[in-house]
VMD Tcl script that draws the C-alpha trace (Angstrom):
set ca {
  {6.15 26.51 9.42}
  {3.71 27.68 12.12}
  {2.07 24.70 13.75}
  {-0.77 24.50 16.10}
  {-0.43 21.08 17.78}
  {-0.13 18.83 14.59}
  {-1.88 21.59 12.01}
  {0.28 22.58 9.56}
  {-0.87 26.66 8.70}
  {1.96 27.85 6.35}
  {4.87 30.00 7.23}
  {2.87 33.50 8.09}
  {-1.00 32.48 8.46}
  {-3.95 34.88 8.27}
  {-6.68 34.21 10.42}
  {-10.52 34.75 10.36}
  {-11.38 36.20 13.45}
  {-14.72 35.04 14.96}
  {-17.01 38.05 14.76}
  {-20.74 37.70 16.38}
  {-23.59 38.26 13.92}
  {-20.66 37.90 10.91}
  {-18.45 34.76 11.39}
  {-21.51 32.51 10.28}
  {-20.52 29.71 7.45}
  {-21.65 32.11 4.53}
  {-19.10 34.76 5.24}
  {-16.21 31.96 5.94}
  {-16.55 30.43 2.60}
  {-16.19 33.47 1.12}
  {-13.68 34.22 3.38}
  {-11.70 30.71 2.88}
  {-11.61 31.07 -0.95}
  {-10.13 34.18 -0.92}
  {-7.13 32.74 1.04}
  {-7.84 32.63 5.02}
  {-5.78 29.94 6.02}
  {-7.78 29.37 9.81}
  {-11.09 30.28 10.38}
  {-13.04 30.64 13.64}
  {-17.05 30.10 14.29}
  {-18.79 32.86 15.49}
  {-18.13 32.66 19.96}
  {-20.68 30.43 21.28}
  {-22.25 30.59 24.42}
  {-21.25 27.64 26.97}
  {-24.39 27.62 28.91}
  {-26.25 27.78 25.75}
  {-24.39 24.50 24.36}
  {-25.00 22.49 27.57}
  {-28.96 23.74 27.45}
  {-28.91 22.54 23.99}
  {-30.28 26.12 22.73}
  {-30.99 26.48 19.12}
  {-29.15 29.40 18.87}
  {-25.90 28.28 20.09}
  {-26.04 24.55 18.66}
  {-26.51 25.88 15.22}
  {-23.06 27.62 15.71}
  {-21.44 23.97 15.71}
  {-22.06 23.69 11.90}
  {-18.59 23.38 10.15}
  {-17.98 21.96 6.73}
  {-15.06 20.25 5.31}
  {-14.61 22.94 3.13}
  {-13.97 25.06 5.82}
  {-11.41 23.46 7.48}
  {-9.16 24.12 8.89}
  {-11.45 25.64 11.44}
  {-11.90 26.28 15.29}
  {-14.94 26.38 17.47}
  {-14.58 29.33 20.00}
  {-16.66 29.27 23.40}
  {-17.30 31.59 26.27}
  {-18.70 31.09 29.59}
  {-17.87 32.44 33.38}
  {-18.01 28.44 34.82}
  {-15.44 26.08 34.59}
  {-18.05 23.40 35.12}
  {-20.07 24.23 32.50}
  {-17.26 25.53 30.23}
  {-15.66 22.11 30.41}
  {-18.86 20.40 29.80}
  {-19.22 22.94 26.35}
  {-15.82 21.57 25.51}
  {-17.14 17.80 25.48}
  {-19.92 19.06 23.29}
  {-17.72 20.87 20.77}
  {-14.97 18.21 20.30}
  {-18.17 15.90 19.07}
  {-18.36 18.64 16.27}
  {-15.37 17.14 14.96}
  {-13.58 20.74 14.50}
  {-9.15 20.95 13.95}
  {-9.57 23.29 17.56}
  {-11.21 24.61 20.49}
  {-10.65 28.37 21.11}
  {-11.58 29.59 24.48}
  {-12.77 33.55 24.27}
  {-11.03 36.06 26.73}
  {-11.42 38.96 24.93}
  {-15.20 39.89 24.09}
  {-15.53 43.36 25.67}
  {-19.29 43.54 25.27}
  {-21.15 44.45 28.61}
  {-23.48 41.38 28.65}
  {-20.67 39.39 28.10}
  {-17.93 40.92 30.53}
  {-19.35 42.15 32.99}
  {-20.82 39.00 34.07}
  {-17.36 37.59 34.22}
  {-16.84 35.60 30.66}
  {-15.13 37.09 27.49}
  {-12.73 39.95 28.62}
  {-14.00 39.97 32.16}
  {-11.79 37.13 32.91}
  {-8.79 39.28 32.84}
  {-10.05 40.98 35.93}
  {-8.94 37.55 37.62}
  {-6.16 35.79 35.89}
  {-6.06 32.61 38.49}
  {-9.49 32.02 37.42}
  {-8.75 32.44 33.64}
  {-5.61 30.09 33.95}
  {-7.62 27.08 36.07}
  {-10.30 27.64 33.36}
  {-8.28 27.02 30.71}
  {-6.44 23.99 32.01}
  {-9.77 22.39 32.90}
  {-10.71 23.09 29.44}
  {-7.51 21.31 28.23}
  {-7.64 18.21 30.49}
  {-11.35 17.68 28.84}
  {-10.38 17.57 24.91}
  {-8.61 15.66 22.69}
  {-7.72 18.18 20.01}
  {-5.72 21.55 20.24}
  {-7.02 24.31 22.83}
  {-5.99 28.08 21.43}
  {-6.87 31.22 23.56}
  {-8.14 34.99 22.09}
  {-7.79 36.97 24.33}
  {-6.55 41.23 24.93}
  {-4.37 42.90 26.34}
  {-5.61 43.14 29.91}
  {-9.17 44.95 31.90}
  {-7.79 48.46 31.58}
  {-4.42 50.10 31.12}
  {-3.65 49.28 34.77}
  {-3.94 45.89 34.44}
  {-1.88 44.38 31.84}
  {-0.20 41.42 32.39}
  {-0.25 39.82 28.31}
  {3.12 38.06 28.89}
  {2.39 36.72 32.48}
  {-0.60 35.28 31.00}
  {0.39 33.61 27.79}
  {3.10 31.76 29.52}
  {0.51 30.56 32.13}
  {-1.90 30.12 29.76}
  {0.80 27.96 27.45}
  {2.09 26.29 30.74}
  {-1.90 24.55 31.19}
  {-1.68 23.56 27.64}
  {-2.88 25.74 25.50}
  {-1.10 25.88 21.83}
  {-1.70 29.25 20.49}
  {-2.96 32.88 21.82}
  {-4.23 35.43 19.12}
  {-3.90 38.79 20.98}
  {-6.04 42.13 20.16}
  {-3.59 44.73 21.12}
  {-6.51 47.12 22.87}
  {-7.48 46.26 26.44}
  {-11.43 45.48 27.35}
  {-11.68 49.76 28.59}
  {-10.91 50.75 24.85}
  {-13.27 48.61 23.35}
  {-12.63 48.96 19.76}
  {-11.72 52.74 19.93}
  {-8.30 54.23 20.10}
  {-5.04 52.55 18.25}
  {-4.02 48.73 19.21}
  {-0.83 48.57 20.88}
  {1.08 46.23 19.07}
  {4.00 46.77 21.77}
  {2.77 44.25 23.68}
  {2.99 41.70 21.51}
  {6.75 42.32 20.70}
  {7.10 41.41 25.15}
  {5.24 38.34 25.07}
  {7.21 36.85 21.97}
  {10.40 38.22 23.74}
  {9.63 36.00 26.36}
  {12.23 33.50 26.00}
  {10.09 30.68 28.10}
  {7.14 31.30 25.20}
  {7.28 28.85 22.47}
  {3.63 28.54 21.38}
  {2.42 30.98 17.86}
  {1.24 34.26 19.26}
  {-1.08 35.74 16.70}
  {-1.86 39.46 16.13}
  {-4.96 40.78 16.24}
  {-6.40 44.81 16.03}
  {-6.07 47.43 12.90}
  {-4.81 45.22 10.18}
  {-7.10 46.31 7.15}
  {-4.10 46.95 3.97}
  {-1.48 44.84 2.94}
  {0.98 47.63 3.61}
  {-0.18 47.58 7.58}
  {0.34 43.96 7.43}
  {3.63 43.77 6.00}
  {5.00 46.49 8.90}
  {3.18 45.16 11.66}
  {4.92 41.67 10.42}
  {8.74 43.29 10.36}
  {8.14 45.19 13.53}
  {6.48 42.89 15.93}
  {7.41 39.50 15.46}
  {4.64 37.81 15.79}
  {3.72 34.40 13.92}
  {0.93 35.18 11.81}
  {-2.32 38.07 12.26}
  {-6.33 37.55 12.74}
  {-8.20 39.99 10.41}
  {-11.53 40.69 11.79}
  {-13.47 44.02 10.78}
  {-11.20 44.54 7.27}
  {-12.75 41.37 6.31}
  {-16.20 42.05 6.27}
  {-17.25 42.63 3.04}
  {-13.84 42.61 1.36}
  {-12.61 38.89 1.63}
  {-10.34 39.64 -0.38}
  {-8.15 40.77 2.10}
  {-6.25 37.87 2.86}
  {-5.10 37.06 -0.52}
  {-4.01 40.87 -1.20}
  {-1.90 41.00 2.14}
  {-0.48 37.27 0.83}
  {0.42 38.53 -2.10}
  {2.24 41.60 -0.87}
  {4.11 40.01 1.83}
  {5.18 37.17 -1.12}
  {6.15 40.21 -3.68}
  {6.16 43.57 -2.18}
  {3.66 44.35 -5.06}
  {-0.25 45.40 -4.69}
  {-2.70 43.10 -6.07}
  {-5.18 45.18 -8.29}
  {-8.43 45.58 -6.28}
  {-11.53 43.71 -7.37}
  {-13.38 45.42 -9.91}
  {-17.38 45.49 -9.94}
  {-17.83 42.15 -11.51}
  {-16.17 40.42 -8.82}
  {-17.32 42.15 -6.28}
  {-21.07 41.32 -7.52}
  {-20.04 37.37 -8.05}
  {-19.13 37.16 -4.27}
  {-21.47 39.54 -3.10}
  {-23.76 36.72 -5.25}
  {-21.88 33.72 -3.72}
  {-22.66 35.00 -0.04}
  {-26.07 35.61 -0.67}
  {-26.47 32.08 -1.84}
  {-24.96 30.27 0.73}
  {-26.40 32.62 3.24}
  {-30.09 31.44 1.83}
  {-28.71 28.32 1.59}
  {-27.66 27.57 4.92}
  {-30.63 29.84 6.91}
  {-33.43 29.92 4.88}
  {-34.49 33.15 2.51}
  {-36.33 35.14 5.10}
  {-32.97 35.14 7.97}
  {-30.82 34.66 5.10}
  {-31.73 37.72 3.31}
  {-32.06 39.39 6.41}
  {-28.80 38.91 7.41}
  {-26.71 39.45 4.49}
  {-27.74 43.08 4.77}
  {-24.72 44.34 7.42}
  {-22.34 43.47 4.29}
  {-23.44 45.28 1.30}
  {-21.96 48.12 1.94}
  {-18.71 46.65 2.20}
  {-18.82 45.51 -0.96}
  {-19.53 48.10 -2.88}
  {-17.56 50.63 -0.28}
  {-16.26 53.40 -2.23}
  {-19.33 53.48 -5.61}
  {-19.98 57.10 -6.17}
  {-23.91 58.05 -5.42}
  {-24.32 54.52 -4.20}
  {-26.97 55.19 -1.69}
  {-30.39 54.88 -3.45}
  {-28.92 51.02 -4.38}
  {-27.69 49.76 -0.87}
  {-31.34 51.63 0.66}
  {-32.98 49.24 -2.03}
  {-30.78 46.03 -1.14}
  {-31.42 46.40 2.68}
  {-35.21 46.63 2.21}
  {-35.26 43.92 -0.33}
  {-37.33 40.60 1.09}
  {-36.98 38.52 -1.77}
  {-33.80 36.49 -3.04}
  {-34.89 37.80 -6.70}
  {-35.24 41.29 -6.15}
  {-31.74 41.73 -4.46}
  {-30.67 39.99 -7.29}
  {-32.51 42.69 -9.58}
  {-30.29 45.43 -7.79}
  {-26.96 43.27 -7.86}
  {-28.12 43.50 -12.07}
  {-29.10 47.21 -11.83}
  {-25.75 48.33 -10.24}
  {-23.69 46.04 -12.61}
  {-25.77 48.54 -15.18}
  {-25.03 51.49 -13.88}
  {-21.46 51.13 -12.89}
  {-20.21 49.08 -15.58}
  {-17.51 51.77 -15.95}
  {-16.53 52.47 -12.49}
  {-12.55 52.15 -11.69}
  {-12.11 51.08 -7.85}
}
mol new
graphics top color blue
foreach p $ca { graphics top sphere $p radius 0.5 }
foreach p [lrange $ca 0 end-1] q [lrange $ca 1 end] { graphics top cylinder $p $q radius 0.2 }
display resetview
């Protein structure tokens, strides 16, 4: 049974990973009833928190459904990343995840996210600040290291877990590769050989089939995996790589009606939870997700991303279900 603090996730969890501009509440309940087991908010900016922006406050919004869930924040000050902490444990979430890995120029080069790495004293005093201030389990993402040069993944887990944190999801790519190139999953096989390591090290980077999962699982040891970019639009990840790993067996994949009833179901809460004008607006990045892989499928996704009305995206969810009543995925 992999535990984080007291939470109880199962013996091989799958993880949401928190995605900007994806990991909103619409896409996690879609997400969470197609078997994620932990789910993480989208990464929310510390400075924004203690400024009380709109932006970043609305990121606090769990649901009970949800939960499990974490809150994840970033920030370059301990001062004000400690002061974000007090603000998210009044959220009421099962964790606080700290990001370390965002590779985004506007976020690492002015020292948060992945820029950290660049000075791992800073990063560890951060984090046990962060730990001192909170009542409920801390949990780290973070990558490998800055560049090639500088990876030190197993140094820093075991002085990240000697602070206090409880758990470190790894993406096996440093901050210089972005999200190009192959993860190294190596890594991650050192930093659970690490006999002094006893906290769940989760895997993170190129796990989008059940097959991927299940090898990744036998070859690096690691406690469980956070799904980020295979999820969007195809939930239904998590229970297919469940399955397999439970029977060696493929689940069939979801044919057009269920891919239109969740594509549905995310549209609604989206609308539900951001109004129709953002809520539309925003469910636009996933369509073709959905329906990845619909011969000729272009003239319907142009019409879904131009749609501004909850009833005429509906209209082409209807048409396609028309056209492609046949269609074998």
């Amino acid at each position: 049974m992999v535990k984080i603090g007291n939470l109880e996730l199962g013996d091989f969890p799958l993880l949401l990973a928190p995605m900007e501009d994806v990991s909103d509440p619409p896409f996690r309940a879609v997400c969470k009833q197609n078997g994620a087991d932990l789910m993480y908010t989208e990464f929310i900016s510390s400075e924004g928190l203690i400024r009380d922006a709109a932006k970043s406050v609305a990121k606090l919004d769990i649901f009970d459904y949800e939960k499990p869930i974490g809150i994840q924040i970033f920030g370059n000050e301990i001062a004000s990343m400690r002061e974000a902490a007090a603000i998210v444990e009044e959220a009421q979430p099962d964790i606080l995840d700290i990001n370390y890995g965002c590779p985004v120029n506007k976020v690492a080069c002015k020292g948060a996210g992945a820029g950290i790495l660049l000075d791992i004293d800073k990063m560890v005093s951060m984090t046990a600040e962060i730990v001192k201030s909170v009542n409920i389990p801390v949990t780290v993402k973070t990558r490998l290291g800055w560049d090639q040069n500088t990876i030190r993944i197993v140094e820093v887990a075991e002085r990240l877990q000697d602070v206090g944190i409880q758990a470190i999801s790894i993406h096996a790519r440093t901050r210089a590769q972005m999200y190009k190139g192959e993860a190294d999953w190596s890594y991650l096989n050192l930093v659970k050989d690490n006999p002094r390591l006893h906290i769940p090290v989760f895997g993170n980077g190129d796990i989008d089939s059940p097959e991927k999962a299940q090898e990744y699982k036998n070859k690096y040891n690691v406690d469980g995996m956070m799904i980020g970019r295979a999820s969007i639009g195809y939930p239904w990840i998590f229970n297919e790589i469940k399955h397999f790993l439970a029977t060696g067996e493929k689940l069939a994949a979801p044919g057009l009606d269920e891919r239109i009833a969740v594509a549905k179901k995310h549209l609604d809460f989206s609308v539900e939870w951001k109004g129709p004008k953002l809520g539309i607006l925003e469910m636009r990045r996933h369509y073709t997700n959905y329906f990845r892989g619909m011969p000729n499928f272009k003239q319907y996704r142009a019409e879904m991303v131009t749609a501004d009305t909850y009833e005429h995206v509906c209209e082409v969810l209807e048409k396609v279900s028309n056209v492609y009543a046949d269609h074998i995925f």
